[in-house]
Structures are given as structure tokens and as C-alpha cells.
C-alpha positions as CSV (number, residue, x, y, z in Angstrom):
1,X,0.8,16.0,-6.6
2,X,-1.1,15.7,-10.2
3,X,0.9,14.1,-12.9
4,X,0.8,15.6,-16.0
5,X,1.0,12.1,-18.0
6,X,-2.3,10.2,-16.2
7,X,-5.4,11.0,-16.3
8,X,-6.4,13.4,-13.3
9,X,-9.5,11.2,-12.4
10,X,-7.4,7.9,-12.4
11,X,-4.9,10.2,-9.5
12,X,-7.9,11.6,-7.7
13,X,-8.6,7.1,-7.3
14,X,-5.6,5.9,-6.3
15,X,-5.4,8.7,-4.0
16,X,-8.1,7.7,-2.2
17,X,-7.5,3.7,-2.9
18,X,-4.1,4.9,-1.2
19,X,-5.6,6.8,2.1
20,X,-7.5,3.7,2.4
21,X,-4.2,1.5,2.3
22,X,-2.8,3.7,4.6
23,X,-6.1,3.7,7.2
24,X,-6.6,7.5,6.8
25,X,-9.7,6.7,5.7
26,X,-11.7,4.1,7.4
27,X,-14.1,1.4,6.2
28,X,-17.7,2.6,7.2
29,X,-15.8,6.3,7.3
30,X,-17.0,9.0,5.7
31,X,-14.7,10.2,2.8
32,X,-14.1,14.0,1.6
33,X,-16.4,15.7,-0.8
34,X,-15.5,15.8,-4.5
35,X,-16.3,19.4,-3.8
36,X,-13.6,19.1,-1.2
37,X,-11.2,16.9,-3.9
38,X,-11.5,19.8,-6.6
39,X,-10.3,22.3,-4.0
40,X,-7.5,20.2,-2.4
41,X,-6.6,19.5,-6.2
42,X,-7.3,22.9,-7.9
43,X,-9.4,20.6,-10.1
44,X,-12.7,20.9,-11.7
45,X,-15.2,19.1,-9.7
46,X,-16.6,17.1,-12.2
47,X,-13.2,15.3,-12.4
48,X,-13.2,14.7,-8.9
49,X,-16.4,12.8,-9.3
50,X,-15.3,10.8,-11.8
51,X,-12.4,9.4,-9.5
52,X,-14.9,9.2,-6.9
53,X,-17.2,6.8,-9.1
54,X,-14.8,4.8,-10.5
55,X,-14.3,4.1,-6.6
56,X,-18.2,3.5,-6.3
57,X,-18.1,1.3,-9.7
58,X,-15.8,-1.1,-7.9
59,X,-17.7,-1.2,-5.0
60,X,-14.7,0.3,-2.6
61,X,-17.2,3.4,-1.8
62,X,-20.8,3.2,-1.3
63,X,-23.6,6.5,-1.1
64,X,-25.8,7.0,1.4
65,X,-28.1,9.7,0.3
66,X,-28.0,13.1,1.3
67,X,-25.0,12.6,3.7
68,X,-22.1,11.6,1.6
69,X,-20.0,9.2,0.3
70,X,-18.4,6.5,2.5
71,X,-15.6,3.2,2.6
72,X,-17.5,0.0,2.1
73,X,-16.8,-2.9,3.9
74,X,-13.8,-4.6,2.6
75,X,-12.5,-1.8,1.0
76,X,-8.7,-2.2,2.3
77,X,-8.6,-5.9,1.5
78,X,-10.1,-5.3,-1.9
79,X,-7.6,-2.3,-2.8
80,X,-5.0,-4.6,-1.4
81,X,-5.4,-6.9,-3.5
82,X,-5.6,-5.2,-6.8
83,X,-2.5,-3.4,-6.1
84,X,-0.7,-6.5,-5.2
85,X,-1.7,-8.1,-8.7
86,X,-0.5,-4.5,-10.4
87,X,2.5,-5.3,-8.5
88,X,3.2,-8.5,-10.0
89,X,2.3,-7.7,-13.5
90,X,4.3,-3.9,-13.1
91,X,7.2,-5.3,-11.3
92,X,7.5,-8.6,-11.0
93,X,6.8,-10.3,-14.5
94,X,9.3,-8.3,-16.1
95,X,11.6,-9.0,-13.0
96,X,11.5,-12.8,-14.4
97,X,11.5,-12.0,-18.0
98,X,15.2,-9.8,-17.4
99,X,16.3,-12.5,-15.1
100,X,15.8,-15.4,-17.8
101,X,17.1,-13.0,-20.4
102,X,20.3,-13.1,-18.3
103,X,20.6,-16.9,-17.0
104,X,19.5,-16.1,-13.5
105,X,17.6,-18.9,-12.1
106,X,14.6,-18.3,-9.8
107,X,17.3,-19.4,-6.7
108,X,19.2,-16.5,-7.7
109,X,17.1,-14.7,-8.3
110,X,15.2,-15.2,-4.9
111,X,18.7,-14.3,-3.7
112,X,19.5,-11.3,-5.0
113,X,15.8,-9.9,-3.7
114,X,16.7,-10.9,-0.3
115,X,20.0,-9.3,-0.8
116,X,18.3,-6.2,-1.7
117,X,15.5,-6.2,1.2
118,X,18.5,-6.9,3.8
119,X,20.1,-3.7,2.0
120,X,17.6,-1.4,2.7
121,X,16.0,-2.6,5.6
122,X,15.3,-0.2,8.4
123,X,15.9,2.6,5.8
124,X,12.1,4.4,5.7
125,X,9.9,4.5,2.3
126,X,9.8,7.3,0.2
């Protein structure tokens, strides 16, 4: 599960960004321990926290004092959209930049990505 070429914090974030995607963890829902994190990881805890916080920084998690740490409101829709917009810059912008490289016009190239989804639909996600 932990990549040796990222920073273990920046998985223990996206893990959790990605539960919240995926509505294992609910908004107003409590969310593990970073005790719990360092054990499910084999990772020291103080890592985990730092995933945690970076969470907290952008206001996805929240504390409430002596209980735990929990999903703010507006969590999914915020991690939503910041992976869409790494989506586009990751994927997408080079996606154009090729295509132009090559003469494909943003009609073809709309084409061949329908092509593509109509390929693999109804074929599950890894």
C-alpha cells in the first residue's frame, strides 16, 4: 500500500481524501486514530499525524477536543474538486499538448475519448 517514491504523510492524505470520495468515511463521521493509521500502516505515528493535519490545514477534517478527529462539512465536494483540477493538469493538459503535437483537432480528439470510454465500458475500475 505505501509507495516508496512519495512521501508516506502525503499517502496516509489521499488515503483518507480517498475513503471520503468513496463515502467510507462520512461527513460529520468520525475518522480513525493516527494511532490507528500508524498501526494499519506499520508507520510511526507522528507521520500519521502529519497526513492527518495536512487534512485539518485544508479544512476537510476538523477536532473536537478530547473525542477525535472528524469529516467537516463539505469535505467530499471539496476533495472532489481538487482531484478533478489534478486530473486536468495530470491527465488532461498533456492529453492536448500530444494531440496538437500530432495534428489531432479537439473534434478528434473528443472522438477518440469517446471511442475509448465506449471500449471499456462496463469493464470495472481497477
Amino acid at each position: 500500500m505505501i509507495d516508496d517514491s512519495r512521501p508516506i504523510f502525503q499517502q496516509v492524505a489521499e488515503r483518507i481524501e480517498g475513503d471520503i470520495l468513496d463515502g467510507v468515511l462520512q461527513e460529520e463521521g468520525q475518522v480513525p486514530s493516527t494511532n490507528e493509521f500508524a498501526a494499519f500502516y506499520r508507520i510511526n505515528p507522528a507521520t500519521a499525524a502529519k497526513g492527518v493535519n495536512l487534512l485539518v490545514d485544508e479544512g476537510l477534517l476538523y477536532k473536537r477536543r478530547g473525542i477525535g478527529m472528524f469529516v467537516a462539512p463539505g469535505a467530499r465536494a471539496a476533495v472532489l474538486e481538487k482531484r478533478r483540477e489534478q486530473f486536468y493538469r495530470q491527465y488532461v493538459q498533456p492529453l492536448a499538448v500530444e494531440a496538437r503535437k500530432l495534428g489531432i483537432s479537439p473534434e478528434e480528439l473528443t472522438d477518440l475519448i469517446h471511442r475509448s470510454a465506449a471500449e471499456h465500458e462496463g469493464t470495472p475500475a481497477p
